[in-house]
OpenMM code with the backbone's topology and positions (N, CA, C; nanometers):
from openmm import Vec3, app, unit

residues = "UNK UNK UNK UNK UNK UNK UNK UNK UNK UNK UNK UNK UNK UNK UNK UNK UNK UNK UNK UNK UNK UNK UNK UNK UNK UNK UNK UNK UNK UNK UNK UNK UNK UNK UNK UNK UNK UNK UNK UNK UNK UNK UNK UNK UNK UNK UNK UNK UNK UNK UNK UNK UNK UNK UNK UNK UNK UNK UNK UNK UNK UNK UNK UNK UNK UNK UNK UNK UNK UNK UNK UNK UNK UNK UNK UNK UNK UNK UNK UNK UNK UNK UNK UNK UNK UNK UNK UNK UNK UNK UNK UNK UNK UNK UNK UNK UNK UNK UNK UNK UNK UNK UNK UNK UNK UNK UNK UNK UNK UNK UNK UNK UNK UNK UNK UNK UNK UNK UNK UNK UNK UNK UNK UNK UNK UNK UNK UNK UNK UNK UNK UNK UNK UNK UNK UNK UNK UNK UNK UNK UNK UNK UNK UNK UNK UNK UNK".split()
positions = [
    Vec3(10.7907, 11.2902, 11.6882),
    Vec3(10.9025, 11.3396, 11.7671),
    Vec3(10.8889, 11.4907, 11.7855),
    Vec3(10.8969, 11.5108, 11.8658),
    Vec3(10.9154, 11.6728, 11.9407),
    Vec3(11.0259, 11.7506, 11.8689),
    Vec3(10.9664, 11.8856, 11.8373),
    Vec3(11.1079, 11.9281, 11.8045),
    Vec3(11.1954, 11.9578, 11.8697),
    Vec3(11.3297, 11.9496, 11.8339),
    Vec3(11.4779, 12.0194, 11.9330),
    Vec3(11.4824, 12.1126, 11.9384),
    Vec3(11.4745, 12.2054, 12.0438),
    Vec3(11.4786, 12.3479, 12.0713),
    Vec3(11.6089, 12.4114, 12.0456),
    Vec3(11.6530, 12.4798, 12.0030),
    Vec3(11.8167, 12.5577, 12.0134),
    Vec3(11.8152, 12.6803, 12.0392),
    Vec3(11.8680, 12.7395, 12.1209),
    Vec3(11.8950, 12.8749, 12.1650),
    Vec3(11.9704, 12.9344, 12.1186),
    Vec3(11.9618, 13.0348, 11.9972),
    Vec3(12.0797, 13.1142, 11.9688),
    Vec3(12.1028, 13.2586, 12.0077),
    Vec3(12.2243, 13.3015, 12.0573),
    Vec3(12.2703, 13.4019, 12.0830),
    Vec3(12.2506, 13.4952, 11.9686),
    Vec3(12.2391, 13.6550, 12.0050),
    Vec3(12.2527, 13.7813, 11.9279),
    Vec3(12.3875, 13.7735, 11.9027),
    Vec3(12.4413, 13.7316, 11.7473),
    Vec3(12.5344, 13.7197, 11.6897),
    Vec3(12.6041, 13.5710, 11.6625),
    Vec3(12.5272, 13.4748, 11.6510),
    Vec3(12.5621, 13.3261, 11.6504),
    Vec3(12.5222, 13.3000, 11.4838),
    Vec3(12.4463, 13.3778, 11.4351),
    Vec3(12.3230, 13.3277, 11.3194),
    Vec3(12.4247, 13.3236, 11.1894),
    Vec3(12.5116, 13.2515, 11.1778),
    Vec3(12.6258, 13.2279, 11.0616),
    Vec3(12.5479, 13.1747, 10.9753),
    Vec3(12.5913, 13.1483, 10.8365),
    Vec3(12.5292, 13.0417, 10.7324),
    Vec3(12.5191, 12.9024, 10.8191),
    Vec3(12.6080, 12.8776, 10.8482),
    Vec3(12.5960, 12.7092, 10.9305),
    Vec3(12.4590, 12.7224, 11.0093),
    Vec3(12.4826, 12.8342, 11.0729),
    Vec3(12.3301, 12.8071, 11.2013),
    Vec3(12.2197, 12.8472, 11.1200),
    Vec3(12.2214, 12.9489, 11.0587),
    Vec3(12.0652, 12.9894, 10.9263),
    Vec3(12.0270, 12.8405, 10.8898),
    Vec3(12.1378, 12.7648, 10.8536),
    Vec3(12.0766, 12.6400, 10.7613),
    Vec3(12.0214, 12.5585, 10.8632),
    Vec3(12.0505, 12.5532, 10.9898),
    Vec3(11.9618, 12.4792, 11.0578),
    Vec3(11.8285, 12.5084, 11.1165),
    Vec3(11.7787, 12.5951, 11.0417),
    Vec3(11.5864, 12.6111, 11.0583),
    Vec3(11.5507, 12.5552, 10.9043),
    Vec3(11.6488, 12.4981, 10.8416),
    Vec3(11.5494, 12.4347, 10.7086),
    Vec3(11.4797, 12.2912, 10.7644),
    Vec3(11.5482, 12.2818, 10.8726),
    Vec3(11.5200, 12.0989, 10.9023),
    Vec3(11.4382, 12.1476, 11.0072),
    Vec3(11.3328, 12.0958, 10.9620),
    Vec3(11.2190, 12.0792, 11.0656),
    Vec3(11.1957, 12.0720, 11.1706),
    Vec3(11.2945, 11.9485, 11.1840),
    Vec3(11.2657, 11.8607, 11.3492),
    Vec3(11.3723, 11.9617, 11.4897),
    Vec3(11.4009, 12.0844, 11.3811),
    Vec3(11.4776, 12.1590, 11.4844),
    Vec3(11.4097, 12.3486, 11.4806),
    Vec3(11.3889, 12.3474, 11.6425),
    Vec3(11.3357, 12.5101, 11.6579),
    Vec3(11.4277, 12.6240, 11.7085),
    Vec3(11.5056, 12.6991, 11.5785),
    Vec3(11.5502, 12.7721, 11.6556),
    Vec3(11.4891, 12.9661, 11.7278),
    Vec3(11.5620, 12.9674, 11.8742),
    Vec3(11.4853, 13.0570, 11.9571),
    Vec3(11.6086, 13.1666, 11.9768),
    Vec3(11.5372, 13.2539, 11.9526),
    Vec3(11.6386, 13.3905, 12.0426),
    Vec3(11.5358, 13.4629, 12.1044),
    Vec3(11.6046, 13.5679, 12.1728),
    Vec3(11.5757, 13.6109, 12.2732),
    Vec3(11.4593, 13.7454, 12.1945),
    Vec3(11.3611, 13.7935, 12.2804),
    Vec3(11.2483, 13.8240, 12.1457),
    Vec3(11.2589, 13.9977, 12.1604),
    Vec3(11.3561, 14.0194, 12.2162),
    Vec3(11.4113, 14.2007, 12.1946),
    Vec3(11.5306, 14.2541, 12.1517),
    Vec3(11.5827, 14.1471, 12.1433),
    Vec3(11.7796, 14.1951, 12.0836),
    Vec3(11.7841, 14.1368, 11.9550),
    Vec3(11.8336, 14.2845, 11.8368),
    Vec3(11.8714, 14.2135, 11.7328),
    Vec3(11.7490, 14.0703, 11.6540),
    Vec3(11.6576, 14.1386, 11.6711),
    Vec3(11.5308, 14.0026, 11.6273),
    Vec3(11.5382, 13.9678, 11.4968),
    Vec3(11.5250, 13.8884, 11.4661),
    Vec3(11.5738, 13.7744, 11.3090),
    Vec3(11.4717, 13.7127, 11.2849),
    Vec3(11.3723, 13.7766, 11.1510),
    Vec3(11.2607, 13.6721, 11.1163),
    Vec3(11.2810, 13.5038, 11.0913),
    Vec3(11.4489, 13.4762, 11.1052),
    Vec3(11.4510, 13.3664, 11.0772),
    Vec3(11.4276, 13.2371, 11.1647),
    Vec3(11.4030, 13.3182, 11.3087),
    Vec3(11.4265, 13.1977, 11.4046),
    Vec3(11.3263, 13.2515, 11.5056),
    Vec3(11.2357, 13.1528, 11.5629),
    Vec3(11.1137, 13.2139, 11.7056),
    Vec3(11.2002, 13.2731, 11.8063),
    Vec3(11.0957, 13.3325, 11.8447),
    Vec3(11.1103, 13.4248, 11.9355),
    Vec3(11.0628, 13.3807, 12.0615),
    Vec3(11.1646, 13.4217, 12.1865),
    Vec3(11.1157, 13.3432, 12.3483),
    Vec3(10.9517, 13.3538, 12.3585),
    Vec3(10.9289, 13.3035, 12.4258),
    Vec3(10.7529, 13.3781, 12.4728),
    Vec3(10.7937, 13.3500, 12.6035),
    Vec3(10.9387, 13.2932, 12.6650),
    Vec3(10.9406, 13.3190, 12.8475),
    Vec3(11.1000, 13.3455, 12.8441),
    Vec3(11.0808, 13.4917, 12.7647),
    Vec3(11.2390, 13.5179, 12.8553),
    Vec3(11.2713, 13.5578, 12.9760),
    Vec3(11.3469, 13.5160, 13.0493),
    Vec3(11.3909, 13.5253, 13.1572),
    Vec3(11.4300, 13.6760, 13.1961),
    Vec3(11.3459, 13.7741, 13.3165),
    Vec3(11.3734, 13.8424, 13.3811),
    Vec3(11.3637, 13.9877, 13.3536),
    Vec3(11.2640, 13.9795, 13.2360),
    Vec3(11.2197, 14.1167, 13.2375),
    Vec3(11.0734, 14.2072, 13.3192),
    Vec3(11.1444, 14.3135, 13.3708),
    Vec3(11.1112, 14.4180, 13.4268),
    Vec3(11.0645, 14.5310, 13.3906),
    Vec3(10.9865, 14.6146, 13.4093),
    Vec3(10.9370, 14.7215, 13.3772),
    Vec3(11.0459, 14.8113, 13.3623),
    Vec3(11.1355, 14.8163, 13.4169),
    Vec3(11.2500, 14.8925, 13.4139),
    Vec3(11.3689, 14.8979, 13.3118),
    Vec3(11.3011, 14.7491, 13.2624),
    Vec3(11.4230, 14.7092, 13.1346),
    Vec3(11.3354, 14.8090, 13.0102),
    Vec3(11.4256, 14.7859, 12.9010),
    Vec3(11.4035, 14.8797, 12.7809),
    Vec3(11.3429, 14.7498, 12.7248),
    Vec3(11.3332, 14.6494, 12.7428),
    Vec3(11.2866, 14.5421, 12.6440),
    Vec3(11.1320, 14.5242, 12.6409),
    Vec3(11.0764, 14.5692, 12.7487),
    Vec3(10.9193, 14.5514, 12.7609),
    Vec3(10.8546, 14.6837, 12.6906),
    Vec3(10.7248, 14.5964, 12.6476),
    Vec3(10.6574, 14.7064, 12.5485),
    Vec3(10.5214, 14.6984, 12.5591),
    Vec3(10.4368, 14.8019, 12.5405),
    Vec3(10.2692, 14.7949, 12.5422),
    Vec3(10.2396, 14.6549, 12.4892),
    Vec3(10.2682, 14.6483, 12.3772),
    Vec3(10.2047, 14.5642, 12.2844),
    Vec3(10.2334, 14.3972, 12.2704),
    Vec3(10.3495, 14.3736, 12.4123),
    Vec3(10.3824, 14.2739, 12.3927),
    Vec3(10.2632, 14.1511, 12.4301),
    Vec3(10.2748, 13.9967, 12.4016),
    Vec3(10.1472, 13.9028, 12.4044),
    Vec3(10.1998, 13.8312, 12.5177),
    Vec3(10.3137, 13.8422, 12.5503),
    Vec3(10.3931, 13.7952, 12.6635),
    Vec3(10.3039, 13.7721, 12.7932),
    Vec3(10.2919, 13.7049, 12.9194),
    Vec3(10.2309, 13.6482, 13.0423),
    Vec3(10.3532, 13.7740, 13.1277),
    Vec3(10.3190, 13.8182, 13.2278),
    Vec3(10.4341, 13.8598, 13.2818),
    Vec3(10.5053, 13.7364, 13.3966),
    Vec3(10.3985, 13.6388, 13.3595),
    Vec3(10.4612, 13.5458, 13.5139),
    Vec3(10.5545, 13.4715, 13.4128),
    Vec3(10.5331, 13.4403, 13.2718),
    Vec3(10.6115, 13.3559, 13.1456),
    Vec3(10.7721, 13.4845, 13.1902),
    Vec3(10.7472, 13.5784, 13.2369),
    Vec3(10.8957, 13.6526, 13.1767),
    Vec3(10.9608, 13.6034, 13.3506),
    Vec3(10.9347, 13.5917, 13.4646),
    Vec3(11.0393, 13.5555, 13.5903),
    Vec3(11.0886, 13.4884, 13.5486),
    Vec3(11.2082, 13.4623, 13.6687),
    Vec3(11.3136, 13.3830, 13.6469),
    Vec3(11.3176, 13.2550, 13.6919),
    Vec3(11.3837, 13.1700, 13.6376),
    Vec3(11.3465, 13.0304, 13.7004),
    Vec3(11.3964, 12.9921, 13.8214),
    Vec3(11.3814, 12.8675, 13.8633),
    Vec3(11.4800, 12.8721, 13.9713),
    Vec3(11.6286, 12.8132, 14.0108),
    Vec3(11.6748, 12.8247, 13.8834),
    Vec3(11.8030, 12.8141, 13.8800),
    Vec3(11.8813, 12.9346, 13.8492),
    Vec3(11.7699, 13.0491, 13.8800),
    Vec3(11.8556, 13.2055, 13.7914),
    Vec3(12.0218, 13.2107, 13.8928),
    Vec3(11.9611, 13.2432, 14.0112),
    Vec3(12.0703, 13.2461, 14.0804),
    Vec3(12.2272, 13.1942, 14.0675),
    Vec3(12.1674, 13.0440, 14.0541),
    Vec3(12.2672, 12.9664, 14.0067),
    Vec3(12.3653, 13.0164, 13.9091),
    Vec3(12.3115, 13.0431, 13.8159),
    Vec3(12.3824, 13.0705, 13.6619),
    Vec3(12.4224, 13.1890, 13.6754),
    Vec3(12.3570, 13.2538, 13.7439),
    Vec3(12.5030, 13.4230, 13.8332),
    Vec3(12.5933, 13.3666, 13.8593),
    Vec3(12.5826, 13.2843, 13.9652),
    Vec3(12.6918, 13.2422, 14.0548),
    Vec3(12.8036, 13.2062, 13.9594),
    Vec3(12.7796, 13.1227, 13.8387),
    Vec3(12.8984, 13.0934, 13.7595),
    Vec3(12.8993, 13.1580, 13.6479),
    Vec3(12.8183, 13.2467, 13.6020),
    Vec3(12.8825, 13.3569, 13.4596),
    Vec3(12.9215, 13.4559, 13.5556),
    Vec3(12.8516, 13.5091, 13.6579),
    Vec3(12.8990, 13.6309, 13.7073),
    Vec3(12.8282, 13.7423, 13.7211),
    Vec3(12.7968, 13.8057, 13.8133),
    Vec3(12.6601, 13.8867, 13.8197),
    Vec3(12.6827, 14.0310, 13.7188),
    Vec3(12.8021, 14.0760, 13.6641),
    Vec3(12.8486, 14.1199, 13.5590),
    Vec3(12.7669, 14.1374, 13.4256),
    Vec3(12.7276, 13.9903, 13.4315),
    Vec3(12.7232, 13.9426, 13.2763),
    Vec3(12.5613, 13.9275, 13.2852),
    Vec3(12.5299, 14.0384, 13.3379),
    Vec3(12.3073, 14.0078, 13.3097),
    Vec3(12.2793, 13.9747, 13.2256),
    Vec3(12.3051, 14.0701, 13.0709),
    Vec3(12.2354, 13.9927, 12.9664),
    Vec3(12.2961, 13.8564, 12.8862),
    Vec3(12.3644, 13.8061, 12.9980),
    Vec3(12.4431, 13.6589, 12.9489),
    Vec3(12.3446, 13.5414, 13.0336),
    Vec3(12.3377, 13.5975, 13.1402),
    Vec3(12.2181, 13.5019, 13.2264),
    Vec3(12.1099, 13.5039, 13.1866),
    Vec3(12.1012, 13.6176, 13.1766),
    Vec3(11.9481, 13.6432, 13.1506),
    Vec3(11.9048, 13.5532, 12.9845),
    Vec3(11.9911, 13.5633, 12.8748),
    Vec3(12.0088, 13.4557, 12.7844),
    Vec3(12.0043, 13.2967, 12.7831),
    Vec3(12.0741, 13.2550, 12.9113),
    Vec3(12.0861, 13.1028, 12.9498),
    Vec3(11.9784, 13.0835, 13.0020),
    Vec3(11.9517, 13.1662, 13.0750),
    Vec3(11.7825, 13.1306, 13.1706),
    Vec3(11.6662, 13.1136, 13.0975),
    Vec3(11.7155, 13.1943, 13.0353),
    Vec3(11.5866, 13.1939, 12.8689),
    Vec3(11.5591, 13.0875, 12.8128),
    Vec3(11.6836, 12.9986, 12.7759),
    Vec3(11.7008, 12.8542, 12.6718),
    Vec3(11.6533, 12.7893, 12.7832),
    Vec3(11.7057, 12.7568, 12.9152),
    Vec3(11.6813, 12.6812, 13.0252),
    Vec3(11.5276, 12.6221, 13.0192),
    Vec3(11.4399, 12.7908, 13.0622),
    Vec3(11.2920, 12.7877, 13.0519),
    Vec3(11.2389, 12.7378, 12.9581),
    Vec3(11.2824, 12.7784, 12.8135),
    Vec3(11.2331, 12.6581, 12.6716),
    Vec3(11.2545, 12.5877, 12.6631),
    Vec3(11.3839, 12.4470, 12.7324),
    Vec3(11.4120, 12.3333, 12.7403),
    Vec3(11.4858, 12.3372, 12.6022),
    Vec3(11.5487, 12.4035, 12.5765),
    Vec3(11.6689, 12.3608, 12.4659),
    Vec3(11.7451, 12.2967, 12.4993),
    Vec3(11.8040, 12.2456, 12.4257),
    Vec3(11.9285, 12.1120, 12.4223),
    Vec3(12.0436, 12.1301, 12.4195),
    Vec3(12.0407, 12.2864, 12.2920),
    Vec3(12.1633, 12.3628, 12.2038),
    Vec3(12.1920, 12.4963, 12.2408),
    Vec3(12.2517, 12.5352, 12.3123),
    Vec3(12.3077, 12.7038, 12.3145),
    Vec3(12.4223, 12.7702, 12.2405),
    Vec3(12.4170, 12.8551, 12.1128),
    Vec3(12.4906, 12.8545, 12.0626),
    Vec3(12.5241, 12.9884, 12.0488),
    Vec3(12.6219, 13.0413, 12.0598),
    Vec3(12.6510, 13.1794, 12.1121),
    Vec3(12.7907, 13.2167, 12.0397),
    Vec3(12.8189, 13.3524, 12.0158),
    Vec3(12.9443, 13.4013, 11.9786),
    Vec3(13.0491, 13.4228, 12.0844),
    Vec3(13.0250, 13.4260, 12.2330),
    Vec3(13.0704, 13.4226, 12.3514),
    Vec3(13.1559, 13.2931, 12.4069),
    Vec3(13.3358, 13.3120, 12.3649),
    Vec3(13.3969, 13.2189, 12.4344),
    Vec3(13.3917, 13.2584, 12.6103),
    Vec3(13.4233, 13.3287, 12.5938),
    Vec3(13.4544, 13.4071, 12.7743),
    Vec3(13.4001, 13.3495, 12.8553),
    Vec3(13.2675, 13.4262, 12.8107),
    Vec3(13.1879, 13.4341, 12.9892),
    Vec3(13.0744, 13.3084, 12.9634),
    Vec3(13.0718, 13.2173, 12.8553),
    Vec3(12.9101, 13.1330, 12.8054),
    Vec3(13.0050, 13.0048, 12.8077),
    Vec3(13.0863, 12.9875, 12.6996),
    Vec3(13.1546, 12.8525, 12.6224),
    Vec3(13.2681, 12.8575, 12.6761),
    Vec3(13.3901, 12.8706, 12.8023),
    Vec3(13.4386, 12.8267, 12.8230),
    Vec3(13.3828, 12.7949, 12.9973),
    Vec3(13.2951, 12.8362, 13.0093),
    Vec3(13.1860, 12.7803, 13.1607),
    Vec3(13.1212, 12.6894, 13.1384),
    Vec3(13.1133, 12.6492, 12.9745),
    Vec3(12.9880, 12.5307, 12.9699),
    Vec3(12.9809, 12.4599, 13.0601),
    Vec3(13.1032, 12.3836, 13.0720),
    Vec3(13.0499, 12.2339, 13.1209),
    Vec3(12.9823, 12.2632, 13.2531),
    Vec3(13.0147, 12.3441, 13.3492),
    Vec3(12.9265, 12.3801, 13.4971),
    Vec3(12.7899, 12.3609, 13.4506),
    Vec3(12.7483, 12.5014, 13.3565),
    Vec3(12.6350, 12.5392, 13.3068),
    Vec3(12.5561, 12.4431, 13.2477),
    Vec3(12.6428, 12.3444, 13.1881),
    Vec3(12.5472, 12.1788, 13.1226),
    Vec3(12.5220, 12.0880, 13.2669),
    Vec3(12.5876, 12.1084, 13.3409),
    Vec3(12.5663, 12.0169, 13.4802),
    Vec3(12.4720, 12.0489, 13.5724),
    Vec3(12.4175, 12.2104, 13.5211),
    Vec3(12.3083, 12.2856, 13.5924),
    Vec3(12.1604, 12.2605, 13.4892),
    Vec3(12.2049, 12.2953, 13.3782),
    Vec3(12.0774, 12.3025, 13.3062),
    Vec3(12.0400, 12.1826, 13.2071),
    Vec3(12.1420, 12.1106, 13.1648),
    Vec3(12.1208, 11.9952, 13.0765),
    Vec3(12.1454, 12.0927, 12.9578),
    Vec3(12.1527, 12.1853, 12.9301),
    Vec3(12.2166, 12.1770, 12.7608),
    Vec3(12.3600, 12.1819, 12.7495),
    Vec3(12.3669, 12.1778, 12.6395),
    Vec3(12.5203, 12.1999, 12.5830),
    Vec3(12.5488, 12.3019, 12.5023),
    Vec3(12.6259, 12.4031, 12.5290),
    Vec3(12.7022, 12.5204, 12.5083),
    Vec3(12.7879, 12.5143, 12.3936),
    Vec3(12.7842, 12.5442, 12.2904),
    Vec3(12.8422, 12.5531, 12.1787),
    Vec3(12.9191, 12.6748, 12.0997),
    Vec3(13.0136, 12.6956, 12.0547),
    Vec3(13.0705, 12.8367, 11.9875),
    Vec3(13.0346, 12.8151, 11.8883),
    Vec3(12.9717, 12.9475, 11.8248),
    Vec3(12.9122, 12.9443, 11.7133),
    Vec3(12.9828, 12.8799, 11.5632),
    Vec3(13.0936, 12.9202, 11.5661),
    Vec3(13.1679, 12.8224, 11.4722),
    Vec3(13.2337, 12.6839, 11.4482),
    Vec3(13.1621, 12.6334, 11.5755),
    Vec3(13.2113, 12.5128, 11.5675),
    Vec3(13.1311, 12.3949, 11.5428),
    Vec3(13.1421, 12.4104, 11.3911),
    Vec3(12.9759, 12.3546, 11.3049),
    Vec3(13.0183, 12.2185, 11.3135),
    Vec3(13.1030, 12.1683, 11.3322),
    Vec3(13.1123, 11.9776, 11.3038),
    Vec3(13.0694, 11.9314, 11.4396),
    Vec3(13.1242, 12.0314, 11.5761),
    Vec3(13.0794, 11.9476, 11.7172),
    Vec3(12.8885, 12.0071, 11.7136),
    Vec3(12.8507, 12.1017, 11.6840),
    Vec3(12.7211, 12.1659, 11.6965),
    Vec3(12.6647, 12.0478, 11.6141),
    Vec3(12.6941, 12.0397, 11.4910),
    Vec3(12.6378, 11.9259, 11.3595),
    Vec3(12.6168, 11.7713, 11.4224),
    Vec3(12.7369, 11.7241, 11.4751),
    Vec3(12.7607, 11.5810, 11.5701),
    Vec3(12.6498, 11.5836, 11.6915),
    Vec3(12.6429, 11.7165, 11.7171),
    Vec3(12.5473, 11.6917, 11.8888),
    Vec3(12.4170, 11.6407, 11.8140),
    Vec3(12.3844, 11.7519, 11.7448),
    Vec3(12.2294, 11.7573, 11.6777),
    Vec3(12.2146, 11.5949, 11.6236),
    Vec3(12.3154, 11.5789, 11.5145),
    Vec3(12.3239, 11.3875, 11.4852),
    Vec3(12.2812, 11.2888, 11.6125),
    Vec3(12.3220, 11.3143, 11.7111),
    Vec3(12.2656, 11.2290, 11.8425),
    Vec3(12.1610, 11.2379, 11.9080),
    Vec3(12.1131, 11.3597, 11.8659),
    Vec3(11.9803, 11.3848, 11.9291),
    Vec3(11.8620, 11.3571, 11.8547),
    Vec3(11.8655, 11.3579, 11.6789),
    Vec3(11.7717, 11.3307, 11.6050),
    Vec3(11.8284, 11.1685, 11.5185),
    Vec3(11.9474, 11.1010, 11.5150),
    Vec3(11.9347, 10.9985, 11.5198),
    Vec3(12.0577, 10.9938, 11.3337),
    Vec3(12.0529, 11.1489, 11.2883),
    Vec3(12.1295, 11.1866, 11.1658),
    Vec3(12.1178, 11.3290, 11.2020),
    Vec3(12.2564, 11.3215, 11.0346),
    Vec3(12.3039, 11.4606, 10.9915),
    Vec3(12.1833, 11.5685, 11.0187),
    Vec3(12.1835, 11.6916, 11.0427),
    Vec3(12.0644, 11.7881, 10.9930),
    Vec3(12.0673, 11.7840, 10.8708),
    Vec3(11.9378, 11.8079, 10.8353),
    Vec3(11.9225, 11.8394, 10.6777),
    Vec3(11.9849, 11.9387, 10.6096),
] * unit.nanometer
topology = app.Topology()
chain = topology.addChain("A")
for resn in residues:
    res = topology.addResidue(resn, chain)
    for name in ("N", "CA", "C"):
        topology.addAtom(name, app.Element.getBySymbol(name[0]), res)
């Protein structure tokens, strides 16, 4: 079985979400310039960096065609809001890795848009503290509890 990808937001990484990189069958990803956490991989196609952004660096191993945007970027403006760049630019990210799980500290502008945003991309949008529905999704997708 493939592992489950999960996307976590800069500021999601609670004890509940730390404990879910002990279980194997689950990969968690953030974004590989904000706030970086040896605990969880790092994008290798985040969405939409530019020479102009502060996030690109000599030394990165990155493709620059792995960093465009997909083609649903647009889309996911249209409903977070062209406001909220480094909120898209986040979703577009998980999108491109095929995560399942987006789990974010963001009710506002991420988790109370989910359901659009799950009807666009196929994942599901989660608030970071809400470890029994996050815990229940993951149960359906690997068949049990996480470890």
């Amino acid at each position: 079985m493939d592992r489950i990808s999960i996307y976590c937001e800069d500021g999601s990484m609670n004890k509940f979400v730390r404990a879910l990189k002990k279980d194997k069958r689950l990969n968690l990803i953030s974004f590989p310039f904000e706030n970086t956490n040896r605990r969880i991989s790092k994008s290798k196609k985040p969405s939409g960096l530019t020479c102009d952004t502060e996030f690109t660096t000599a030394d990165s191993d990155m493709l620059i065609s792995d960093t465009l945007h997909s083609d649903i970027y647009e889309s996911i403006k249209q409903i977070i809001g062209v406001e909220h760049m480094n909120d898209i630019r986040h979703i577009d990210t998980a999108f491109k890795e095929n995560c399942k799980l987006f789990i974010t500290p963001d009710k506002d502008d991420i988790v109370n848009n989910g359901k659009a945003l799950e009807e666009l991309t196929g994942i599901k949008f989660f608030y970071c503290e809400d470890y029994e529905l996050i815990g229940s999704y993951i149960s359906t997708l690997i068949g049990e509890m996480p470890n």
